[in-house]
C-alpha positions in Angstrom: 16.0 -1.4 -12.9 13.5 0.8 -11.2 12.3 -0.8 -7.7 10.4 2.8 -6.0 10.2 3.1 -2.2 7.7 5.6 -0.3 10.9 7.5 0.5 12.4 7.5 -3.0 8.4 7.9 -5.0 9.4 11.5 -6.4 13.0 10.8 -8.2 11.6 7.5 -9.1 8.8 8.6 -10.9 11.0 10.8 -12.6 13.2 8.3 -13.9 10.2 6.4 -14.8 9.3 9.2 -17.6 13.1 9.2 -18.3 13.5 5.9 -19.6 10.4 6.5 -21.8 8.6 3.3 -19.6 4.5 2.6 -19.4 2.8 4.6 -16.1 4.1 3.3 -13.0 1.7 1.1 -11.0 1.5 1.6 -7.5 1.2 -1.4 -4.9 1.4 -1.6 -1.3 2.9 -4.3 0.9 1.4 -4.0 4.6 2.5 -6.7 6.7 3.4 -7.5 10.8 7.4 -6.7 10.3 8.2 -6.1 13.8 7.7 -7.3 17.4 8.0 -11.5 18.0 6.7 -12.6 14.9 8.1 -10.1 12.7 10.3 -12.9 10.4 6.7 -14.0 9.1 5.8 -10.1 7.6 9.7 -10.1 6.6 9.9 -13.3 4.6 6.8 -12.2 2.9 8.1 -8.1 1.8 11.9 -10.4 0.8 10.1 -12.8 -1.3 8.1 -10.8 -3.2 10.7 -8.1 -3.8 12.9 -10.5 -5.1 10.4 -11.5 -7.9 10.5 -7.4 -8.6 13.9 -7.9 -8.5 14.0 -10.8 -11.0 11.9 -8.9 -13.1 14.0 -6.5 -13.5 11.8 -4.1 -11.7 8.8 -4.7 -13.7 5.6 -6.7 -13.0 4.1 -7.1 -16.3 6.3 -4.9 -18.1 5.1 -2.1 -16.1 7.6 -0.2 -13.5 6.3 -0.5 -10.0 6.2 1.7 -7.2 6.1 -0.3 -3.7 4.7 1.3 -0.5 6.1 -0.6 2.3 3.6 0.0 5.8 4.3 -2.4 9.1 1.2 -2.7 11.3 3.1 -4.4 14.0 0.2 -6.9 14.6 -2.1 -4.1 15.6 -5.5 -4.3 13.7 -6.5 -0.6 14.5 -3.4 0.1 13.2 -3.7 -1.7 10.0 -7.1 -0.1 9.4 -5.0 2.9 9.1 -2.5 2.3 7.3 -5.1 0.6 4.9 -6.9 4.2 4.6 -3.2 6.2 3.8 -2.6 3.4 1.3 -5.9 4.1 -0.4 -6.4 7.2 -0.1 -3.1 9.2 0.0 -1.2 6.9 -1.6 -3.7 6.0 -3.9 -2.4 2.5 -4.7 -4.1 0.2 -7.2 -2.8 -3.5 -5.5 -2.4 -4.0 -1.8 -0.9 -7.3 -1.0 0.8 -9.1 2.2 -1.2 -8.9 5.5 0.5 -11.6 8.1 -2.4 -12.1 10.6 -5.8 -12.9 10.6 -7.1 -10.6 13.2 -5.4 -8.0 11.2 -6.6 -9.1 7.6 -10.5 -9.1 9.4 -9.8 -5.2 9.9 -8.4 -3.9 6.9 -10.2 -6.7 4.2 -13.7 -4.1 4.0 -11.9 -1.1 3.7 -9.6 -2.2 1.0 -11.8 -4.1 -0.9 -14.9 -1.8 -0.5 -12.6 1.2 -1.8 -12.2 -0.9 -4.7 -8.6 -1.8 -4.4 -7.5 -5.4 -5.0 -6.1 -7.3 -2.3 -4.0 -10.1 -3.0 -3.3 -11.3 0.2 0.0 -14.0 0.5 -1.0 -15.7 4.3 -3.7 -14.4 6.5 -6.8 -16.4 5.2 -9.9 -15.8 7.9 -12.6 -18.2 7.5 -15.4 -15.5 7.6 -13.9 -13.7 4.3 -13.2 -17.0 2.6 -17.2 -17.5 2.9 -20.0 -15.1 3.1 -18.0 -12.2 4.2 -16.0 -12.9 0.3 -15.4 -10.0 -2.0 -14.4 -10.2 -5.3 -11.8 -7.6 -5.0 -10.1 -9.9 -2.7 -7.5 -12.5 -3.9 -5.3 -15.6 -1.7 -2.1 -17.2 -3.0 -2.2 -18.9 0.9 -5.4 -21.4 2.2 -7.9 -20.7 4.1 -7.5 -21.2 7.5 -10.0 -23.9 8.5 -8.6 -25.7 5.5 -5.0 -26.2 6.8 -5.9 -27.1 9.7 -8.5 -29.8 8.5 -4.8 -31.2 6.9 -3.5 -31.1 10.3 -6.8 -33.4 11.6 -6.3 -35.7 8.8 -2.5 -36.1 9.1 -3.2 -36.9 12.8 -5.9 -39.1 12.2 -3.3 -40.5 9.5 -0.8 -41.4 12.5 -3.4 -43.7 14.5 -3.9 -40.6 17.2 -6.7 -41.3 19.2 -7.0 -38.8 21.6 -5.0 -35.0 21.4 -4.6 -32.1 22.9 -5.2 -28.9 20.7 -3.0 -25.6 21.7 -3.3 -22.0 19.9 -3.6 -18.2 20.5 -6.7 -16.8 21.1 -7.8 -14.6 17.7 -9.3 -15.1 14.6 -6.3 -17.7 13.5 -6.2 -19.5 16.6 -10.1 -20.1 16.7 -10.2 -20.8 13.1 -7.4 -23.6 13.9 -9.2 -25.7 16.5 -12.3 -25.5 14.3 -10.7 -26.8 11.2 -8.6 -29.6 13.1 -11.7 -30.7 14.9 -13.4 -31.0 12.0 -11.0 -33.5 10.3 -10.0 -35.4 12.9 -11.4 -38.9 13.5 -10.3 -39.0 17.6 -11.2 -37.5 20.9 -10.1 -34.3 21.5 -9.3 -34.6 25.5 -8.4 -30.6 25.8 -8.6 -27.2 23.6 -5.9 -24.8 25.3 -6.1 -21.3 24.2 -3.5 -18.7 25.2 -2.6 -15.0 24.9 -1.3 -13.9 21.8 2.5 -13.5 21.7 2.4 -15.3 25.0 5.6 -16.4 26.1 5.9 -18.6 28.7 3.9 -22.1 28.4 5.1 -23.7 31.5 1.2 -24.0 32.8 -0.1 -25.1 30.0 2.1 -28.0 29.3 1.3 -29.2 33.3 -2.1 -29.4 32.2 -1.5 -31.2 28.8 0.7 -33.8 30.8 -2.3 -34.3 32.8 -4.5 -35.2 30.0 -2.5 -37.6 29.0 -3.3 -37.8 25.1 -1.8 -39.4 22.7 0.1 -36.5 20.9 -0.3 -32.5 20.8 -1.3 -30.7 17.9 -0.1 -26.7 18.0 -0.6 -23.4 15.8 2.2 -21.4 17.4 3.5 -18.9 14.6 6.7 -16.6 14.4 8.0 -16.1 18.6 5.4 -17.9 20.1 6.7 -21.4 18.1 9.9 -20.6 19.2 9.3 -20.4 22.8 6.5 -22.9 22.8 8.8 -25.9 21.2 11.9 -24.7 23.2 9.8 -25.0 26.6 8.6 -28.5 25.3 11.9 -30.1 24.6 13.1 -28.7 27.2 10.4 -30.0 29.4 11.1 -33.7 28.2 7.9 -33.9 25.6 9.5 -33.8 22.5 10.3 -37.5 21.5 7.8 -39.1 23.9 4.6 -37.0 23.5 3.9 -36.9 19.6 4.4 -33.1 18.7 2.2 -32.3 15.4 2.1 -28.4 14.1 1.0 -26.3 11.2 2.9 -22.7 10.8 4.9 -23.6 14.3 7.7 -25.2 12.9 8.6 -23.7 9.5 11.6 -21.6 7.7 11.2 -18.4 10.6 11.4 -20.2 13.3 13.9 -23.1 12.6 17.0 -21.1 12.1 16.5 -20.4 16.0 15.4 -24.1 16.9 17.5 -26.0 14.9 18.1 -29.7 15.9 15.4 -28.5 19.3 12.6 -29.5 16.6 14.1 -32.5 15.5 11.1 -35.2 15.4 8.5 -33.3 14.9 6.1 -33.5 12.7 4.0 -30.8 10.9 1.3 -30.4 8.2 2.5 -28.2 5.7 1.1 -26.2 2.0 5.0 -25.8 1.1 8.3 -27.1 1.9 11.9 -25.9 0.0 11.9 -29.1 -1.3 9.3 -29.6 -3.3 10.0 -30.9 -6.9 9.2 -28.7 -9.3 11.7 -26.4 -11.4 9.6 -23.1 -10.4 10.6 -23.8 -6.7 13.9 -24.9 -7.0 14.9 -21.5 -9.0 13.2 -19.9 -6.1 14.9 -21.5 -3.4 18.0 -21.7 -4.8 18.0 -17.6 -5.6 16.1 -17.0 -2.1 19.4 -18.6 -0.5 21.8 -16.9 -2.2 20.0 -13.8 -1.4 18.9 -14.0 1.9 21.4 -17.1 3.2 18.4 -18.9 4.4 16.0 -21.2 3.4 12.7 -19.8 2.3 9.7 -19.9 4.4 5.5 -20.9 3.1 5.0 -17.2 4.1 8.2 -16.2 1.6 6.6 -18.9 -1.1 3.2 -17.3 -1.0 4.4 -13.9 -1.3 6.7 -14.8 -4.1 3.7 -16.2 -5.8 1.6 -13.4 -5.0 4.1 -11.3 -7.5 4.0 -13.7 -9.9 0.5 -13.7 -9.8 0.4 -9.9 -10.0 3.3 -9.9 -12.9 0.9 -12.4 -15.1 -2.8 -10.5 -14.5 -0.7 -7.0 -15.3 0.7 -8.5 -18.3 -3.0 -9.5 -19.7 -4.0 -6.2 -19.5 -1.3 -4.5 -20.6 -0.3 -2.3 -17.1 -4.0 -1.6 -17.5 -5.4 -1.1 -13.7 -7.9 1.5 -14.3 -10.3 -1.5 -15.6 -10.7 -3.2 -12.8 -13.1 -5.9 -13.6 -10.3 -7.2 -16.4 -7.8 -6.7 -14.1 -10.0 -9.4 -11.6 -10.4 -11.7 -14.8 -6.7 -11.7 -15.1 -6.1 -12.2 -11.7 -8.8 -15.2 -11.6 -6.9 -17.3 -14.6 -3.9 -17.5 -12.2 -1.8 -18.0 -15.0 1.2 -18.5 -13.2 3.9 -21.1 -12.3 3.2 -21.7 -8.7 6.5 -22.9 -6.2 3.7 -25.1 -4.6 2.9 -26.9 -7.8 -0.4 -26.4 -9.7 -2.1 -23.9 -8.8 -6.0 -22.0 -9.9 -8.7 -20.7 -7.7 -11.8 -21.8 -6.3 -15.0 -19.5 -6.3 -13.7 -17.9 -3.5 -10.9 -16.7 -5.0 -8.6 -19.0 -2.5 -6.4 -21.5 -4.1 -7.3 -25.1 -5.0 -4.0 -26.2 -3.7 -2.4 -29.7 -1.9 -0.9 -29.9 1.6 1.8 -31.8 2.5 3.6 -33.8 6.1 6.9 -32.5 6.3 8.8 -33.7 8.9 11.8 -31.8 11.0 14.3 -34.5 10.5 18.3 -34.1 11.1 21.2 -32.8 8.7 24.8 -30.7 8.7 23.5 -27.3 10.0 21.6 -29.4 13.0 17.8 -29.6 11.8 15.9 -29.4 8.2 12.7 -30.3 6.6 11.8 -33.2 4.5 7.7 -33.6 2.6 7.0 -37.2 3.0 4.0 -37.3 1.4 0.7 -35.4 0.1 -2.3 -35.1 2.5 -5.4 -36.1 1.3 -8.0 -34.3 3.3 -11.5 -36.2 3.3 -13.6 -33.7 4.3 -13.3 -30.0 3.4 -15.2 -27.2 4.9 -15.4 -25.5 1.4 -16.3 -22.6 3.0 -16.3 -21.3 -0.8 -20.1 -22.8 -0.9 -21.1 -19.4 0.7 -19.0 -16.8 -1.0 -21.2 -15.1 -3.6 -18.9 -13.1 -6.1 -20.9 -12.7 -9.4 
């Protein structure tokens, strides 16, 4: 099996020509795998290595090298760590990128270099519409989009009134909008804080004098962490309605555990969805890892699949990069979320689910209750014009 690291590219090309194998094909993972949310950037790199790993080192038959780069949630860093990836490393497939604000920086110079960019979670609204490219490819959502799941789940529960709390970037902006849009109630606050913020105490004085009906949050990675930890432990959690999207997942439970009990999020993936792809690749993620995987460690596992079936089309072929796009457009893959093909934005048509933080032996797991049926989307695709 030959799985090439930046530090190890000379010997493994080398034992690339050795065992005879097609061209290597270079891809780089750039993700946030450091600092408070570095879990999120971390389950995405695990995941998709271990699809390499179950390929035996192969994505379409074809040995690949991967170019590991962390940009620390720093977009100025990103952009240039983008630039070495494309033009010193000259890689053909850059995938990963963990946050928006750090996907808006890098997406033009990637794409406009004409390298593919599969990215597996940032989704920005502005490059899922008229800023689209069609060198650019999701296996996540676009933001607006989960969020309008996390309106319509609230307006599902009989909420009438909420309080909405995020970070202030392109994520956080995009999450207010989206929720806004789908929810049927009065929204009696929007709270926006620093990034990477960590103490709340303020803010939940100020939601306690709004007196809603519940609290919807987009917390990811640290902030979550602290953010639910401040609300139990400020009395909220069981008598003011907590509903989330990426607050409460597989990065930040292992650290809450039974602290998230009863609350409720809105969800594109949870470990136990029923369907044999994603119960290989939770059951192999465990036994890996020793934890359960994460949406950001589902959509990076697709991502490789994703990558493994377009490659195989063409053969390893990446020079030609408008088949290489075709390939990539079929999505002929087996998705962990279920079925799966992409809309003419190149973002996935794919369902959302309320999973809910419920108890078990280790103190705190998740269980999908049902599918979310979002009545209105912003189909943001209506303004993406890829010929």
């Amino acid at each position: 099996m030959i799985i090439c690291l930046r530090s190890a590219a000379a010997a493994c090309a080398l034992a690339v020509v050795a065992a005879g194998a097609h061209a290597e094909v270079k891809i780089g993972f750039l993700g946030t795998t450091s600092g408070p949310a570095a879990a999120l950037g971390q389950d995405q790199y695990d995941a998709f290595m271990l699809a390499l790993e179950q390929k035996g080192g192969k994505l379409g038959g074809v040995p690949v090298e991967i170019v590991k780069e962390d940009d620390q949630l720093k977009p100025d860093l990103g952009v240039q760590l983008a630039q070495k990836l494309v033009e010193r490393d000259k890689v053909s497939i850059i995938t990963g990128v963990t946050f928006s604000n750090v996907m808006m920086a890098v997406h033009k110079p990637i794409t406009g270099a004409n390298v593919l960019l599969i990215g597996s979670n940032a989704g920005p609204t502005p490059i899922a519409g008229a800023a689209c490219s069609p060198n650019f490819f999701s296996t996540s959502w676009e933001n607006d989009e989960l969020h309008e799941a996390g309106g319509q789940l609230a307006t599902n529960l009989g909420y009438k009134s909420m309080v909405v709390m995020a970070p202030n970037y392109q994520a956080g902006r995009d999450a207010v909008n989206g929720f806004k849009r789908d929810f049927k109630g009065t929204i009696v606050g929007e709270v926006y804080t620093q990034i990477n913020q960590p103490d709340y105490s303020a803010e939940l004085v100020q939601l306690q004098a709004a007196k809603p009906d519940a609290v919807y949050v987009f917390y990811p990675g640290g902030m979550g962490v602290n953010f639910v930890k401040q609300y139990r432990q400020a009395g909220l959690l069981g008598t003011l309605p907590l509903v989330s999207v990426s607050t409460i997942d597989g990065t930040t439970l292992p650290a809450l555990k039974g602290l998230a009990v009863g609350a409720i999020t809105s969800a594109p993936y949870s470990p136990d969805l029923d369907n044999a792809q994603n119960k290989q690749f939770v059951a192999a993620f465990q036994k890996k890892y020793n934890r359960l995987p994460s949406l950001y460690a589902a959509q990076s596992y697709d991502a490789a699949n994703l990558i493994d079936s377009a490659l195989q089309k063409v053969n390893g072929n990446v020079t030609d990069k408008a088949a290489l796009r075709a390939a990539l457009k079929s999505a002929d893959f087996k998705s962990v979320r279920g079925p799966f093909k992409f809309k003419a934005n190149q973002f996935p048509q794919a369902d959302f689910y309320r999973v809910d933080v419920v108890k078990d032996g280790s103190g705190a797991a998740f269980a999908s209750k049902e599918k979310i049926e979002i009545k209105f989307r912003s189909d943001a695709s209506s303004l993406c014009k890829i010929n």
